[in-house]
C-alpha positions in Angstrom: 20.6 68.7 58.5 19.8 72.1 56.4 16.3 72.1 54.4 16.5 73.6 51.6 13.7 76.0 50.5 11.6 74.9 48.0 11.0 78.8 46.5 14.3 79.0 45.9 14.9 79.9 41.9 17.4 77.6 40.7 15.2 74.7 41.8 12.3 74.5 39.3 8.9 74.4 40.5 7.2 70.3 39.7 4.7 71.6 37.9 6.8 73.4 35.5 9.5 70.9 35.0 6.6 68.4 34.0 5.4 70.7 31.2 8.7 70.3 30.3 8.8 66.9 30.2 5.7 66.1 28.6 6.8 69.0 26.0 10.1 66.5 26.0 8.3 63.6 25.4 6.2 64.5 22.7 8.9 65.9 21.0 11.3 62.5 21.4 8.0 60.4 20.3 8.5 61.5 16.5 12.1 59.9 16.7 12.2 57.4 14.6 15.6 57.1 12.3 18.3 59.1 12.3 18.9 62.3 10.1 20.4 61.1 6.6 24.5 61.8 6.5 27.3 62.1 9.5 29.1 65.0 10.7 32.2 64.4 12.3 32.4 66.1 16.1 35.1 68.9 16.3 36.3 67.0 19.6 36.5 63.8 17.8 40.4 63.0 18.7 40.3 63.8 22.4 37.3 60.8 22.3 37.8 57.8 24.6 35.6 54.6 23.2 35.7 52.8 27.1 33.9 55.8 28.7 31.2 55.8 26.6 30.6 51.6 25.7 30.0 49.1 28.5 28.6 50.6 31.0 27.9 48.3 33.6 24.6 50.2 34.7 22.7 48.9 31.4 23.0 45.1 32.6 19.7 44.0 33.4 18.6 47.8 34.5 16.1 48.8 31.9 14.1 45.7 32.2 13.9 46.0 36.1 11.0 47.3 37.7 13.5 49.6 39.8 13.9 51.0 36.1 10.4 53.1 35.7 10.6 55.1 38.6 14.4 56.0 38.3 13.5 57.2 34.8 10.6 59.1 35.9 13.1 61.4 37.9 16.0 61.5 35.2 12.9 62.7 32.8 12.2 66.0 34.7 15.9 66.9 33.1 16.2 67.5 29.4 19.1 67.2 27.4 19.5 68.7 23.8 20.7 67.4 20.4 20.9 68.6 16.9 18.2 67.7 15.0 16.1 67.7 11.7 12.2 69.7 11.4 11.3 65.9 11.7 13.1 65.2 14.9 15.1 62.3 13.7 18.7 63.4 15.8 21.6 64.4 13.3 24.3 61.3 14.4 27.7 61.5 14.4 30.6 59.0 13.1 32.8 58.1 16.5 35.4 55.9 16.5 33.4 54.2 13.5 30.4 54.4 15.1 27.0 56.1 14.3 25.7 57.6 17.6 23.3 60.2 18.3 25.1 62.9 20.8 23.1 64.7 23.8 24.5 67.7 25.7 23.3 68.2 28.9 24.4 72.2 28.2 22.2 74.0 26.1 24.5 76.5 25.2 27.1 73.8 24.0 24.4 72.3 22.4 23.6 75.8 20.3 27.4 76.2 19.9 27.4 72.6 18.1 24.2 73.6 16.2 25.9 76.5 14.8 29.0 74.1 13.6 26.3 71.6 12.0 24.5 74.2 9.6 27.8 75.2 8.4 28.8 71.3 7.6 25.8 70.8 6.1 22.5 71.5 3.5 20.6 69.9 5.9 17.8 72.8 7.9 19.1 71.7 11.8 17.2 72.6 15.2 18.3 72.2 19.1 15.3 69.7 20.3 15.1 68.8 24.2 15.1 65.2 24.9 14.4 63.6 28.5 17.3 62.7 29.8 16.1 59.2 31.4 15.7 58.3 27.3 19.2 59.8 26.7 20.9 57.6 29.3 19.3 54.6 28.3 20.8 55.1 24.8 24.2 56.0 25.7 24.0 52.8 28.0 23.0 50.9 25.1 26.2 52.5 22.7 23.4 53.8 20.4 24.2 57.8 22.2 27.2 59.8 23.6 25.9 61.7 26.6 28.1 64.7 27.1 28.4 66.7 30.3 29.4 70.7 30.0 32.8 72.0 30.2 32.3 73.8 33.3 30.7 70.6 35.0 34.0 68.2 34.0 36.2 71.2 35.2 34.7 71.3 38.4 35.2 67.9 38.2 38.7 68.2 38.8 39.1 67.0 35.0 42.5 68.0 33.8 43.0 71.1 31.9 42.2 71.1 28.3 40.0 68.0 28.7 37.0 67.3 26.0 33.6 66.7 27.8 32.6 64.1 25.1 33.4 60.7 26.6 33.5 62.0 30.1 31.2 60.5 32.7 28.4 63.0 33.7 29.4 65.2 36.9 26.9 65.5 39.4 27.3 67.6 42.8 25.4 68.2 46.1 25.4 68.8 49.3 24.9 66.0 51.4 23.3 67.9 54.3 20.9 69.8 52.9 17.6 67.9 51.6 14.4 68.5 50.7 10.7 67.2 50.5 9.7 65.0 47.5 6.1 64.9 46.3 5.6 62.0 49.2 6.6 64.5 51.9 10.0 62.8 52.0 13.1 63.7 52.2 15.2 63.9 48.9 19.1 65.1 48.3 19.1 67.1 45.3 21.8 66.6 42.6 23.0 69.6 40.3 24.6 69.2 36.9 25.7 72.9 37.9 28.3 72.9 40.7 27.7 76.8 41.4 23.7 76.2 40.9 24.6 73.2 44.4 27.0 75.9 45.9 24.2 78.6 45.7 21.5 76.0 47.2 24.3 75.3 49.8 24.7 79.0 50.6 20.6 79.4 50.8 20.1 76.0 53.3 22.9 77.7 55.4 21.3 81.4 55.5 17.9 79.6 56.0 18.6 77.1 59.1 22.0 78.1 59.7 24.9 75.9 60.2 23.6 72.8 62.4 26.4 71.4 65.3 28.7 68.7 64.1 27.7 69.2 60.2 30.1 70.4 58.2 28.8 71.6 54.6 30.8 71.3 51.5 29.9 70.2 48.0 30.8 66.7 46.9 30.3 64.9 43.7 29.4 61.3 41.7 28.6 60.7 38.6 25.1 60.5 36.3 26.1 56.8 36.3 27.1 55.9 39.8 23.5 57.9 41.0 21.7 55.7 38.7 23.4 52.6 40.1 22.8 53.7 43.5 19.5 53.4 42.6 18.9 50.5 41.4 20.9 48.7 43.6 21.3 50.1 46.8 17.8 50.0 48.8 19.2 51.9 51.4 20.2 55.3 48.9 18.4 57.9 49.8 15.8 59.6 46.9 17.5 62.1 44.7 15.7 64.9 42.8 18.1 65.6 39.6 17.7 69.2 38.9 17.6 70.9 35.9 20.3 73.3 34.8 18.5 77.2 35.0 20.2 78.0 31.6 18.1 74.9 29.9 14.6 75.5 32.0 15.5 79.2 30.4 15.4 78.0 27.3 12.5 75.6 27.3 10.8 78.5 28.9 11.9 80.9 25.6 10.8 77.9 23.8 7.5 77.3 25.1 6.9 81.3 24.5 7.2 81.5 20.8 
């Protein structure tokens, strides 16, 4: 099995991804209620309830001891939503419902910023939130969870299809791994399938192609990972890496 390099860019160094999630976490601590008002989602038609409510991962999860450490790893990844200066998230009416929406792409997250300010009076921000937080809520129906475009069309989502109420892609390779902070191995999983197809291509130019492997990029879902997890002892440890364009930004952030 390939190793993959741990200087290689599109994998963020620990110590930089847990600025950014204690930068994360201080910011979700002012949450408290949601921004006053509802804007209704541009997508809002192409919405299906059943991919979003009743998750099956909630049961029993969150109040598991599995749950602390699987959180501790989903946390290195932010996710974005519109927000107020107070950090209460602007929510959304869906299918009747009041939720709180997280985009794990920053730059749809910007794009539905820029649609917010013109719906309302209200002075809106982008504001990172760890994801680990962000799936818990969108287990519990109180938050839709929305993958990028690009993700769900690597996917092999049908043309035309709306990333809210989609399941969140993940992709990796399954023979390349690399060293946790234990010294063990981990598989890393990419929200970005190019970001796993470049890792891929660096494992291979590294180590070379090892006899009887064959390398190719496969994919499960956020929720299937977490299930994994929590269920399966023997699943091997998964680092969840951050998308470059969002460590970009909380690095722009940061420098203000």
């Amino acid at each position: 099995n390939g190793e993959l390099p741990s200087t290689t860019g599109f994998l963020l160094e620990r110590d930089l991804t847990m600025m950014q999630f204690n930068f994360c976490l201080v910011l979700f601590a002012i949450i408290t209620t949601p921004a006053n008002g509802f804007l209704q989602p541009p997508s809002t038609k192409s919405f299906t309830p059943p991919e979003l409510h009743s998750t099956p991962t909630a049961e029993g999860l969150f109040e598991s001891a599995g749950w602390a450490p699987i959180k501790k790893e989903l946390d290195f990844v932010p996710v974005f939503c519109c927000a107020n200066p107070q950090g209460q998230p602007l929510q959304y009416e869906i299918d009747g419902v009041p939720l709180a929406v997280f985009y794990c792409d920053v730059d749809a997250a910007l794009a539905e910023l820029q649609q917010a300010r013109e719906g309302t009076d209200l002075e809106l921000d982008i504001i990172p939130v760890p994801l680990g937080e962000a799936f818990r809520l969108w287990c519990e129906d109180q938050a839709a969870l929305v993958p990028s475009q690009a993700a769900i069309d690597s996917a092999g989502a049908p043309p035309g299809s709306s990333p809210l109420g989609q399941q969140v892609p993940l992709f990796a390779c399954m023979e390349i791994m690399r060293e946790d902070e234990a010294g063990k191995p981990a598989l890393p999983l990419f929200f970005v399938y190019d970001e796993a197809k470049e890792a891929m291509g660096a494992a291979l130019a590294l180590d070379g192609p090892q006899d009887g492997d064959e390398y190719k990029i496969d994919g499960l879902s956020l929720q299937r990972a977490v299930q994994l997890l929590a269920t399966v002892p023997e699943t091997p440890a998964f680092q969840f890496v951050t998308p470059a364009a969002s460590a970009m930004y909380i690095r722009n952030y940061l420098g203000k």
